[in-house]
C-alpha positions in Angstrom: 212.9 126.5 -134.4 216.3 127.8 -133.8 217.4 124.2 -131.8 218.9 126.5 -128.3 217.8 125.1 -125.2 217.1 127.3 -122.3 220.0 126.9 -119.6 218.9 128.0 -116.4 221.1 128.3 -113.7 220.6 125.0 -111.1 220.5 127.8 -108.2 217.5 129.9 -109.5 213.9 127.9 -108.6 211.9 126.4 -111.5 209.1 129.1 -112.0 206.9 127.1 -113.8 207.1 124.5 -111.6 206.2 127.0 -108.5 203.4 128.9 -110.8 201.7 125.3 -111.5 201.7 123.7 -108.5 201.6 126.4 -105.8 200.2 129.2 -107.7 201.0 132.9 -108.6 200.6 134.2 -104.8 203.5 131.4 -104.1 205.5 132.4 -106.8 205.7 135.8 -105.8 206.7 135.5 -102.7 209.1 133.7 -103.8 210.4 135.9 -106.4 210.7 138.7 -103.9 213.1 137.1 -102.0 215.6 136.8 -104.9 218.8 139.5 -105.9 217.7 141.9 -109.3 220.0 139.8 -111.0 218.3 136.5 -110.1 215.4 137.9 -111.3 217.0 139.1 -114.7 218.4 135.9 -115.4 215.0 134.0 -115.1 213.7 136.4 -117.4 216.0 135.7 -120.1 216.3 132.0 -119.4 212.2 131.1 -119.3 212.2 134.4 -122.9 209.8 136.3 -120.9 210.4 139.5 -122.4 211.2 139.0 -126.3 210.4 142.6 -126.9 212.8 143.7 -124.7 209.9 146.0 -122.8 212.0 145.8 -119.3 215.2 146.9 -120.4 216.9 149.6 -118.4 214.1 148.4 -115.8 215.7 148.0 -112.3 212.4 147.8 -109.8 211.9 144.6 -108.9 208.3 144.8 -108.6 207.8 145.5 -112.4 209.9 142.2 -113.1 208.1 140.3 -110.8 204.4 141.5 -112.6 206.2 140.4 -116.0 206.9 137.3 -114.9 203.9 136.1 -113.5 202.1 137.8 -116.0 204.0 135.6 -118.7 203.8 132.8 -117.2 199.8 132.8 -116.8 199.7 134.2 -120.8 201.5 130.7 -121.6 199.5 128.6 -118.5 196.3 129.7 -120.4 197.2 129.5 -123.6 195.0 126.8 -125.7 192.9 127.1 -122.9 189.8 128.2 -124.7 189.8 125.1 -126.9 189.1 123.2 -123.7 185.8 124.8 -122.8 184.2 123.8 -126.0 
């Protein structure tokens, strides 16, 4: 472990947070109604996109996929351990 912390800026909404307790439909919504560069930022604060695969993106709906789609990859992660 490399020790960094993850600063997110106190302005920009906890997205795990939203994605746990209201869902990803929630979370969407929600995502839509922030700038580009809000939306960058919580990318790179929450390391959603360690391969760099949105870079040079600028559509806001692709962003928005990655992110939820992250955030579910992580939600469910481990989860198969639980059904056995």
């Amino acid at each position: 472990m490399s020790g960094r912390k993850t600063k997110q800026s106190s302005s920009l909404p906890n997205i795990m947070d939203i994605f746990l307790r209201e869902g990803p439909e929630v979370l969407q919504r929600r995502l839509n109604s922030l700038a580009l560069e809000d939306l960058k930022s919580l990318v790179k604060d929450y390391n959603l996109d360690p391969t760099k695969t949105l870079k040079g993106k600028r559509e806001k709906e692709q962003i928005i996929a990655l992110i939820i789609n992250r955030l579910n990859t992580r939600n469910n992660k481990g989860m198969i351990f639980l059904n056995y």
